[in-house]
C-alpha atoms as a printed R data frame, in Angstrom:
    type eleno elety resid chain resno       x       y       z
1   ATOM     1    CA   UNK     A     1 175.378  61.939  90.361
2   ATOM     2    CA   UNK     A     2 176.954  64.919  89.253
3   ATOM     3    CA   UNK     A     3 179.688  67.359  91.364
4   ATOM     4    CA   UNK     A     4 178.943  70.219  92.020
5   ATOM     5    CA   UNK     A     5 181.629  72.077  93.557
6   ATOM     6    CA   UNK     A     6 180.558  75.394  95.328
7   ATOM     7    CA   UNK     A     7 183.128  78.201  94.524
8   ATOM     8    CA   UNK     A     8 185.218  78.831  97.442
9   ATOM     9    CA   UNK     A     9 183.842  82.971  96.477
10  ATOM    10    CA   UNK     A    10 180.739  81.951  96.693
11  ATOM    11    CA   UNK     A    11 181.070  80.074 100.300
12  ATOM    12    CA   UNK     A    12 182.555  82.996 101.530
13  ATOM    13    CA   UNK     A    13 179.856  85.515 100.728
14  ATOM    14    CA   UNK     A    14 177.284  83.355 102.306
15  ATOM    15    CA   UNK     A    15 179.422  82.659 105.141
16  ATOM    16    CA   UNK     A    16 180.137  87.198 105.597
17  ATOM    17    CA   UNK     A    17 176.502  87.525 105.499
18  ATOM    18    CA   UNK     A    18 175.182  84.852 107.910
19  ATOM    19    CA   UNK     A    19 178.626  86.611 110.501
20  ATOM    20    CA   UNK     A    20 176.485  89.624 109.988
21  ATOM    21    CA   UNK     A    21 173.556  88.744 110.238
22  ATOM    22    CA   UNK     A    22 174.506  87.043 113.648
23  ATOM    23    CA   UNK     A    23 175.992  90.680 114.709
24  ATOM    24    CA   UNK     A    24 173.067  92.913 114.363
25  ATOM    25    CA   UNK     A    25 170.994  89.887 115.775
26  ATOM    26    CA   UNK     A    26 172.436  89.681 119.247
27  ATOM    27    CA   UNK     A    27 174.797  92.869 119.622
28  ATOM    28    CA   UNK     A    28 171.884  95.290 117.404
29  ATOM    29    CA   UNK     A    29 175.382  96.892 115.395
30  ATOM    30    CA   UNK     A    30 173.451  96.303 112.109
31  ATOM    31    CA   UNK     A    31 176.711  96.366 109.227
32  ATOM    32    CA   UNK     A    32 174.775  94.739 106.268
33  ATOM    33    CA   UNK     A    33 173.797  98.302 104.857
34  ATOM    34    CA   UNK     A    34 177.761  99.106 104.553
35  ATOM    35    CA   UNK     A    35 179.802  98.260 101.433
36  ATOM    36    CA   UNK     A    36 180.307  95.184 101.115
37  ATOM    37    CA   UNK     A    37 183.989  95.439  99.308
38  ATOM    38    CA   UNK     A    38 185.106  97.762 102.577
39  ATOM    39    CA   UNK     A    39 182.912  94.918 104.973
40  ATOM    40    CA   UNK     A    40 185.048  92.039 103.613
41  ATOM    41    CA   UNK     A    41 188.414  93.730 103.388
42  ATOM    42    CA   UNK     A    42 188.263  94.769 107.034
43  ATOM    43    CA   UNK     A    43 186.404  91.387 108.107
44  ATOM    44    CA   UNK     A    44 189.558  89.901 106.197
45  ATOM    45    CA   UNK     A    45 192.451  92.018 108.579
46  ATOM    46    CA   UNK     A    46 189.666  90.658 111.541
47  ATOM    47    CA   UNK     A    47 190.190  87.303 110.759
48  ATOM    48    CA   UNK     A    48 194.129  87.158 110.414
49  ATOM    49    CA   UNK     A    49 194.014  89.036 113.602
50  ATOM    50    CA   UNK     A    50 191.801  86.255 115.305
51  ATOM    51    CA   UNK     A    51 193.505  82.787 113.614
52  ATOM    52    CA   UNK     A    52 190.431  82.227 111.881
53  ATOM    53    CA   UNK     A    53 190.489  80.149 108.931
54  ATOM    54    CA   UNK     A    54 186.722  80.908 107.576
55  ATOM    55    CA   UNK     A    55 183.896  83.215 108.641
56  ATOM    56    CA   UNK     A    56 181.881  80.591 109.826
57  ATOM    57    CA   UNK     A    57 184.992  79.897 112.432
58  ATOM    58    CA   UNK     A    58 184.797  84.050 112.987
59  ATOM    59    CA   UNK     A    59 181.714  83.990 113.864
60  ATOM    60    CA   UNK     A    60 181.575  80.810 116.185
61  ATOM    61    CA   UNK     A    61 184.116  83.033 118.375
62  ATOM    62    CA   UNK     A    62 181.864  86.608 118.315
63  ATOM    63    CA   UNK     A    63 178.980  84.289 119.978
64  ATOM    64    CA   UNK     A    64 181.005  82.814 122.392
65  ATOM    65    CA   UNK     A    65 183.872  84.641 123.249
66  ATOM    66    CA   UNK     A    66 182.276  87.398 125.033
67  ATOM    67    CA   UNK     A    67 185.608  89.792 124.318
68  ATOM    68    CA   UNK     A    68 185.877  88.896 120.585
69  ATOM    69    CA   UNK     A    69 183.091  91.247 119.608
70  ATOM    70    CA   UNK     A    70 184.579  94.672 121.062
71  ATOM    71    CA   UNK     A    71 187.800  93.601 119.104
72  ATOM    72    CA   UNK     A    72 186.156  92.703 116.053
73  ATOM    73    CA   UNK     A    73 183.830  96.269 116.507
74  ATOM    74    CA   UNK     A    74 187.434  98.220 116.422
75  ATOM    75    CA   UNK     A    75 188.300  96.710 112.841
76  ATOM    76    CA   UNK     A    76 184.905  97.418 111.474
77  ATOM    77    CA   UNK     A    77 184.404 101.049 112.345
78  ATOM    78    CA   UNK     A    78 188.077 102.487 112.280
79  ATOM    79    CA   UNK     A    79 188.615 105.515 110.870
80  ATOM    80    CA   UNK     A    80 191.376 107.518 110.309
81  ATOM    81    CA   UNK     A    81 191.237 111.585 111.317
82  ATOM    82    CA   UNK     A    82 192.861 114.165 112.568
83  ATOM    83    CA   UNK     A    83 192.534 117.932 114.044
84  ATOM    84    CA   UNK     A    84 191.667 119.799 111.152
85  ATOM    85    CA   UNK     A    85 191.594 117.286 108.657
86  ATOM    86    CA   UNK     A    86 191.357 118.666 105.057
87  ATOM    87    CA   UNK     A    87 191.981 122.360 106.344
88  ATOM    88    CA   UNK     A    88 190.249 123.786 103.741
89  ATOM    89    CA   UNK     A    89 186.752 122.245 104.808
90  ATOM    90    CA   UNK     A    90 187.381 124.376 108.072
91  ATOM    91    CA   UNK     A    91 188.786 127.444 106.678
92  ATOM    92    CA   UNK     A    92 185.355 127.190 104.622
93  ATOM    93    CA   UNK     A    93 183.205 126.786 107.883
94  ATOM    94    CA   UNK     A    94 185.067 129.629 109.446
95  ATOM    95    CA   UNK     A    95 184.562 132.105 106.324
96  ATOM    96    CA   UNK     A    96 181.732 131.164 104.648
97  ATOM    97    CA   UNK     A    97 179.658 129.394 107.647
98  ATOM    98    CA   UNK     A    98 180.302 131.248 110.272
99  ATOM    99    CA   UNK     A    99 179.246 134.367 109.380
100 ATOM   100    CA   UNK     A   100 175.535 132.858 108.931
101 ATOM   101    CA   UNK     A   101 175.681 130.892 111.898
102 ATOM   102    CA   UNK     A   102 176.507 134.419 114.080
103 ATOM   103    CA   UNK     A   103 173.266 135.224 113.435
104 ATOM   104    CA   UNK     A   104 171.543 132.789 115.955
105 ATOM   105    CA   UNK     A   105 171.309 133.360 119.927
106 ATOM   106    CA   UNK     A   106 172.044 129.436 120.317
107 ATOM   107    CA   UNK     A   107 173.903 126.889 117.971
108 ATOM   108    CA   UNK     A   108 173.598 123.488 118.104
109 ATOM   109    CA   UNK     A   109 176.375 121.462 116.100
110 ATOM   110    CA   UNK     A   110 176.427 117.560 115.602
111 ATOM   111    CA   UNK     A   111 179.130 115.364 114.304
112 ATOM   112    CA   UNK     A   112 178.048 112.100 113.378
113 ATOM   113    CA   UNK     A   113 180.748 109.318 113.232
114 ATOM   114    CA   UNK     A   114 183.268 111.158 115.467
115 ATOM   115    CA   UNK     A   115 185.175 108.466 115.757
116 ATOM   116    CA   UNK     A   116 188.271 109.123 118.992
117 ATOM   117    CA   UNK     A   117 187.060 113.036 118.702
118 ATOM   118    CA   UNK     A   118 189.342 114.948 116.270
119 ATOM   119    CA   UNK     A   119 187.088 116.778 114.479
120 ATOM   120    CA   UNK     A   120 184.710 117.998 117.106
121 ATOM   121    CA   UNK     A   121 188.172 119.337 118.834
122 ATOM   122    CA   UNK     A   122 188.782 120.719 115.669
123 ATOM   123    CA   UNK     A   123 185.302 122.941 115.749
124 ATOM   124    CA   UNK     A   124 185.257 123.833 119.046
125 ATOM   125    CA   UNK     A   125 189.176 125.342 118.837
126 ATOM   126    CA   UNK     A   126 187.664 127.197 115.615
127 ATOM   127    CA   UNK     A   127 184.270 128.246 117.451
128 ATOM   128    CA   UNK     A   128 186.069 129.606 119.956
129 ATOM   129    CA   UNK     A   129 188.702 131.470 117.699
130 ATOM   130    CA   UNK     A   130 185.487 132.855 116.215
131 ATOM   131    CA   UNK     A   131 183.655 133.609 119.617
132 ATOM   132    CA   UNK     A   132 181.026 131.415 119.546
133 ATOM   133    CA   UNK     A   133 182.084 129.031 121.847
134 ATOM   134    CA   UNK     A   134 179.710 129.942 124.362
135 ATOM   135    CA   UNK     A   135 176.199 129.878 122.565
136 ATOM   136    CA   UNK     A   136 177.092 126.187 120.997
137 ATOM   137    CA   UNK     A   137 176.132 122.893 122.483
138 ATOM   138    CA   UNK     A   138 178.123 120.251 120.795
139 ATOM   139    CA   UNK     A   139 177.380 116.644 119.510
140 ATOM   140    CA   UNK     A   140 179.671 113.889 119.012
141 ATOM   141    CA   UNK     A   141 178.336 110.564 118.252
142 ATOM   142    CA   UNK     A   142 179.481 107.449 117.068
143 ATOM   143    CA   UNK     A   143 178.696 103.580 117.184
144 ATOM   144    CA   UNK     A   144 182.181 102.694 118.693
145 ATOM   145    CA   UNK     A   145 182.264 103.263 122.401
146 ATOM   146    CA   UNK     A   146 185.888 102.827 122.894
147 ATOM   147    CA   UNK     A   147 186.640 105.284 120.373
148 ATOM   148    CA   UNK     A   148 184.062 107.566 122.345
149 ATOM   149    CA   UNK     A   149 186.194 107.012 125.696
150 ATOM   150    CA   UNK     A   150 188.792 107.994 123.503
151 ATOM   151    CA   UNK     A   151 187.150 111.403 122.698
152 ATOM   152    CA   UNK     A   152 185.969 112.363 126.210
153 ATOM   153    CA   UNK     A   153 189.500 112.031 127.139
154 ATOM   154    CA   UNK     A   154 190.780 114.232 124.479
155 ATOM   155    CA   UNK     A   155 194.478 112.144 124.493
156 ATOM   156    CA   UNK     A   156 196.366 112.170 121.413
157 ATOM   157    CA   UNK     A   157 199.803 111.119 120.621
158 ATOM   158    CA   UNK     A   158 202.677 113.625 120.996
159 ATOM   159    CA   UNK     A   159 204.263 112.583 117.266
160 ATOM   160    CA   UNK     A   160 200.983 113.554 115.908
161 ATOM   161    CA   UNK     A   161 200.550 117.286 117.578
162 ATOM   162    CA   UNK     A   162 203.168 118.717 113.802
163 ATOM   163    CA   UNK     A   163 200.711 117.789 111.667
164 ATOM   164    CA   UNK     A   164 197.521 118.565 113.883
165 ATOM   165    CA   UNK     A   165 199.528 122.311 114.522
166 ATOM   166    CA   UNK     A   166 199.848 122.727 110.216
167 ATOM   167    CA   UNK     A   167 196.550 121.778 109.777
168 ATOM   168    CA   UNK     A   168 195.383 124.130 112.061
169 ATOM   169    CA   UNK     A   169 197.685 127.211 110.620
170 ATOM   170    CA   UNK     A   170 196.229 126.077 106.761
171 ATOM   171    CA   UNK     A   171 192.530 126.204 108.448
172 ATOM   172    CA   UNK     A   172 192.966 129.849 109.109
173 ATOM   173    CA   UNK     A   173 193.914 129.236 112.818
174 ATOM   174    CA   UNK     A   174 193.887 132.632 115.074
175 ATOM   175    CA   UNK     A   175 196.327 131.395 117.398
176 ATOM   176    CA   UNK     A   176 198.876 129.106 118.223
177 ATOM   177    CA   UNK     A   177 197.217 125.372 118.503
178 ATOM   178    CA   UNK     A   178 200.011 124.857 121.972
179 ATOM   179    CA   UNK     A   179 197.492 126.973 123.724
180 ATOM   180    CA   UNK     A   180 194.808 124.350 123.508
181 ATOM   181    CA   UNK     A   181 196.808 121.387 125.120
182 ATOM   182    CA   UNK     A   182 199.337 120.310 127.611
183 ATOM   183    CA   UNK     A   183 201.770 117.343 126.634
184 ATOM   184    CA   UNK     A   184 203.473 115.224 128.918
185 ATOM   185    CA   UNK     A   185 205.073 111.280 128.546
186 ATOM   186    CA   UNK     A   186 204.915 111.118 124.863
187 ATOM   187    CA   UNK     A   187 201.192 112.436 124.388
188 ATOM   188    CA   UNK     A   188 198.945 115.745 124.475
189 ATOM   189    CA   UNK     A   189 195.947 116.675 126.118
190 ATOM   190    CA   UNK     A   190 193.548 118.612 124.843
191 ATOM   191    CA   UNK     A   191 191.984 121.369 127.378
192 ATOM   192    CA   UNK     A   192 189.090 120.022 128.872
193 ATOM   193    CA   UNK     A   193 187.539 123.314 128.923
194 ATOM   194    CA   UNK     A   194 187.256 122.547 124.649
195 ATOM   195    CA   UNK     A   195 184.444 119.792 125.461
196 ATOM   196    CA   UNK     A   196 182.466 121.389 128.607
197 ATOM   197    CA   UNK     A   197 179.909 121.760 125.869
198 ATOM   198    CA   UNK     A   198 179.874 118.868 124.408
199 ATOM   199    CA   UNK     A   199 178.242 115.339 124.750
200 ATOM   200    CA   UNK     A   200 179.605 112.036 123.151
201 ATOM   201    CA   UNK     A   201 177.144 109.956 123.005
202 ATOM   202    CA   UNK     A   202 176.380 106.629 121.378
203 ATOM   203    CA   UNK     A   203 174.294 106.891 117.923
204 ATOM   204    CA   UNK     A   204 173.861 104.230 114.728
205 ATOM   205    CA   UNK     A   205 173.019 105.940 111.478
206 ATOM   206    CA   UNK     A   206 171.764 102.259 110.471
207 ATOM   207    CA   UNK     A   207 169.226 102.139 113.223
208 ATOM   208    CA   UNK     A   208 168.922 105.339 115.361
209 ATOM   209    CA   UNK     A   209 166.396 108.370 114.992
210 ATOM   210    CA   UNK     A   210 167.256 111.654 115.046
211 ATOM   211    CA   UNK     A   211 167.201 114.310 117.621
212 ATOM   212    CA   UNK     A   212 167.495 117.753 117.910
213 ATOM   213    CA   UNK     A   213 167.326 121.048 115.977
214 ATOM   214    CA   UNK     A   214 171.173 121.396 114.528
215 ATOM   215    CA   UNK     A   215 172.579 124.037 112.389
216 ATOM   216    CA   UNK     A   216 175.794 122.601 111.239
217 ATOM   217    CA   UNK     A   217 175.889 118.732 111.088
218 ATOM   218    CA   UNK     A   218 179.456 117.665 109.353
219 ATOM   219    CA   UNK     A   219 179.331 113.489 108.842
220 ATOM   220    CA   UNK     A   220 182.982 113.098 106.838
221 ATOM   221    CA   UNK     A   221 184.275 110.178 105.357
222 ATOM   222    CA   UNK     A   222 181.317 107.988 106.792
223 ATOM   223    CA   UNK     A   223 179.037 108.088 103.603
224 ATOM   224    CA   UNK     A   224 181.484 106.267 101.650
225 ATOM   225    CA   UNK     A   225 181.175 102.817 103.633
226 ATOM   226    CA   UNK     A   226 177.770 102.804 103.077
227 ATOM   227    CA   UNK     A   227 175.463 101.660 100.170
228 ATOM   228    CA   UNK     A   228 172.874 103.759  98.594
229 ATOM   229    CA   UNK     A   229 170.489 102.767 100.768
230 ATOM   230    CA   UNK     A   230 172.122 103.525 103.925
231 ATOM   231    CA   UNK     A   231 173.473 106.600 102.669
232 ATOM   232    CA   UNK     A   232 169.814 107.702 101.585
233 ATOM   233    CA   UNK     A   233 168.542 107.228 105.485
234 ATOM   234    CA   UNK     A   234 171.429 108.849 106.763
235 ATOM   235    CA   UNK     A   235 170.942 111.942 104.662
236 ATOM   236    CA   UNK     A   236 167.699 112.151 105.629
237 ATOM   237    CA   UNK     A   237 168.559 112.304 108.797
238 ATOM   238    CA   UNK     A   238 170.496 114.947 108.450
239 ATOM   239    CA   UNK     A   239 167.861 116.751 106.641
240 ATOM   240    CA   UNK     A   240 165.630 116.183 109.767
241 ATOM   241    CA   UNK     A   241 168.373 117.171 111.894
242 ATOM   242    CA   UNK     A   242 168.893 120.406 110.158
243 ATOM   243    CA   UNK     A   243 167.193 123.577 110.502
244 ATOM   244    CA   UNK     A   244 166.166 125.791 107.304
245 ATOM   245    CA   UNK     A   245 169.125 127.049 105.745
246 ATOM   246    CA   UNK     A   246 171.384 124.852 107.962
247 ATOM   247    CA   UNK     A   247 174.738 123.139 106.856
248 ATOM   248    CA   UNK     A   248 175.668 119.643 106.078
249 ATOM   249    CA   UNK     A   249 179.605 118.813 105.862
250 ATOM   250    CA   UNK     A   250 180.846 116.016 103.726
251 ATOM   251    CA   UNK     A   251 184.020 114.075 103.318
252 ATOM   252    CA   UNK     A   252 185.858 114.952 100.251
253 ATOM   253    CA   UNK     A   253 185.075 111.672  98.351
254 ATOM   254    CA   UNK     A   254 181.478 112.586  99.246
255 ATOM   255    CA   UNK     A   255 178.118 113.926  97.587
256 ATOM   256    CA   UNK     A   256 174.969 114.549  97.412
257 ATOM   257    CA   UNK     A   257 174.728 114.133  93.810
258 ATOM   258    CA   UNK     A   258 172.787 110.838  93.379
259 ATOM   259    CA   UNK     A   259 170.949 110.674  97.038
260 ATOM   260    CA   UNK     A   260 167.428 111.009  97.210
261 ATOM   261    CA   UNK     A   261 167.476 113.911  99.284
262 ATOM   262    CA   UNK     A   262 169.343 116.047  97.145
263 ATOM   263    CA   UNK     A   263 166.686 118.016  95.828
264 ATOM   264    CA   UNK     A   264 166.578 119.544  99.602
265 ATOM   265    CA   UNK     A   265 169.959 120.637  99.752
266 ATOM   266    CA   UNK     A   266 172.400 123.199  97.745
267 ATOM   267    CA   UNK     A   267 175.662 123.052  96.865
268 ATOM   268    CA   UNK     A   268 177.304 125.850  99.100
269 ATOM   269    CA   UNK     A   269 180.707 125.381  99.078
270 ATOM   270    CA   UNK     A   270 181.509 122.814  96.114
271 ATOM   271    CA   UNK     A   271 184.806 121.876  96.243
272 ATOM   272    CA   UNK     A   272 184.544 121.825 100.367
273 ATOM   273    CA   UNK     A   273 181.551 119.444  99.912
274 ATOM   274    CA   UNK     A   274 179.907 122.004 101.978
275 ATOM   275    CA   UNK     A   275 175.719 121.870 101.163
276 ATOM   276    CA   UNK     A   276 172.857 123.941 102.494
277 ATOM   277    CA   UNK     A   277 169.401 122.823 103.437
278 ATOM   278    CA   UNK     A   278 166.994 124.469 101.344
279 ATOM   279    CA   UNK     A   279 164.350 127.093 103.184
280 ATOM   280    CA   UNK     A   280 161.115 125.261 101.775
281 ATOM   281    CA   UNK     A   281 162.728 121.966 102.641
């Protein structure tokens, strides 16, 4: 009889899959298209957090702890933003987009993986800078519904309102960002007047359909958890999304380059990852 030990690698793979597997099977969050490198490194943190020795042991807990899984759901999908996050993506939208998207009586403007609500903040301060505020229905979405409680709130922490207010000056910002918020015990609040046109609302890219007629849809730093497959059906999403000649934001790491929907887009603001859907598309 020979012994074959099973590398301890090799145990853990199997052991990542089958804990996500068991997700998308009885809480439909479907993380097996996401990269697996950024899956296990977070899944890693998880466990730590959770005094689990193994996967196996992780995933006992998500199917019968009932208030593991909303935990474990923060660690999968965080993301790190801000207000005007890489301000020359918005100073692009405001000078280069903008001027096309004037030309419509009604806007509609989705951002996909909004996460606690920065960046759809973030366009309707520059919308309304730009006057067009008032003809634009907003679209947050996002799979994490705590982080979406976040974002109807608008609540941010006071220590993070210097670099939200530089970012804002850098993204060609018309006024001071103070007007837009109130701050009180340690945090700021962002006007609720900023999201009277605007739903959060609940939406996978893994497993959801599309809706609406957009003209701007900016999905940023999202792509790049994703494997080619998943980043395929999210772009054409978008594409579906988007009307002729509309605009698709990336993140910075992000492209279009080797998806296979890039034949229906152009490049329209390179180095601001900044694409157009083609008319004939």
């Amino acid at each position: 009889m020979t012994d074959d030990h099973i590398p301890p690698t090799k145990v853990d793979d199997v052991e990542l899959r089958l804990l996500l597997d068991a997700i998308a099977q009885v809480y439909h969050y479907d993380f097996r298209g996401y990269s697996m490198a950024s899956v296990k490194r977070r899944l890693s943190h998880a466990k730590e957090r959770f005094a689990c020795r193994s996967y196996s042991q992780l995933q006992d807990r998500v199917l019968h702890e009932p208030d593991v899984f909303p935990a474990l759901l923060a660690f999968l999908t965080v993301q790190v933003s801000e207000l005007f996050r890489d301000p020359a993506y918005f100073r692009a939208i405001r000078e280069k987009v903008v001027p096309h998207l004037r030309t419509y009586p009604s806007l509609k403007v989705w951002v996909a993986g909004c996460s606690a609500g920065e960046e759809v903040y973030s366009l309707a301060i520059l919308f309304r800078e730009e006057g067009l505020e008032d003809r634009t229905l907003f679209y947050g979405t996002d799979i994490n519904t705590e982080a979406l409680r976040k974002a109807e709130a608008g609540v941010y922490e006071l220590e993070r309102i210097p670099l939200f207010t530089e970012n804002h000056r850098r993204a060609g910002g018309k006024s001071s960002l103070s007007d837009y918020y109130t701050a009180a015990y340690g945090a700021a609040r962002f006007d609720p007047s900023l999201r009277k046109r605007t739903v959060f609302s609940d939406h996978s890219l893994v497993s959801d359909q599309v809706f609406g007629e957009m003209q701007l849809v900016s999905c940023r730093n999202v792509l790049i958890y994703f494997d080619r497959n998943l980043q395929d059906r999210a772009v054409g999403l978008f594409k579906d999304a988007l009307v002729r000649k509309g605009f698709l934001g990336l993140g910075s790491k992000e492209s279009l380059r080797f998806n296979k929907h890039s034949e229906d887009f152009s490049e329209f603001a390179r180095d601001e990852k900044l694409y157009q859907k083609r008319g004939d598309s």
